[in-house]
Structure formats: C-alpha cells, structure tokens
C-alpha positions, 0 to 999 in steps of 0.5 A, spaced: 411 955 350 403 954 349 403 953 341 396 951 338 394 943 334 394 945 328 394 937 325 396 930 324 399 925 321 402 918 323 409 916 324 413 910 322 411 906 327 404 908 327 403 912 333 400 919 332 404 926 332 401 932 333 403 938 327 403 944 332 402 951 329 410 953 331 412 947 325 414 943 331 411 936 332 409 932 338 407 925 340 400 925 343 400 916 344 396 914 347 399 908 353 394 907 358 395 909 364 402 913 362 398 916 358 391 918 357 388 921 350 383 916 348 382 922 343 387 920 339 384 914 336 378 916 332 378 922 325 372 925 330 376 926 337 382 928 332 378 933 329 375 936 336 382 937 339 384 942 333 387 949 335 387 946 343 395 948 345 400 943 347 406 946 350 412 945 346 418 944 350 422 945 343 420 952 342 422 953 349 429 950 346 429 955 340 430 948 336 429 948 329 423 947 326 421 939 324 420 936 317 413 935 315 
C-alpha cells in the first residue's frame, strides 16, 4: 500500500529510515547500484521527497505499527 513520507530519522547503524504516514518505517539506504537514493544524503534532497509514497509492504501485512 502507497503511504506518504512523512520524515526521517537515523538508525543504530547510521542508515537513513523513512518515518511513513501509516506509523510504519522503512529503510531508504542508499547501496549503489543496488540501490539508488542519492536523495538520502543531504537535509535539502530529504526535504524534497516528503509527502512523496513508498509502498509499505507491512501495511499489506496489517503489522503493527513501529516504535519511533
């Protein structure tokens, strides 16, 4: 299910975690070429992708909501 960014915060291992809308959280790491969010590494590119959706694949499972 779509759900909109909504923040961020850094984890314990210092990758970045997309906040979502539905209280669910999700990694954004960028690991080029596996993956590609070069967004992820300054305040401004951060900034310009809130209220932008990921899919929360935790919604589809009806889980719980994450702890912030």
């Amino acid at each position: 299910m779509e759900q909109p960014i909504t923040g961020f915060h850094v984890d314990e291992e210092g990758h970045w975690v997309a906040e979502l809308a539905c209280g669910h959280n999700q990694h954004t790491r960028h690991d080029p070429p596996w993956q590609n969010r070069p967004w992820t590494q300054s305040a401004e590119g951060r900034a310009g992708v809130l209220g932008q959706c990921l899919n929360c694949l935790k919604c589809d499972q009806a889980a719980p909501k994450d702890r912030p």
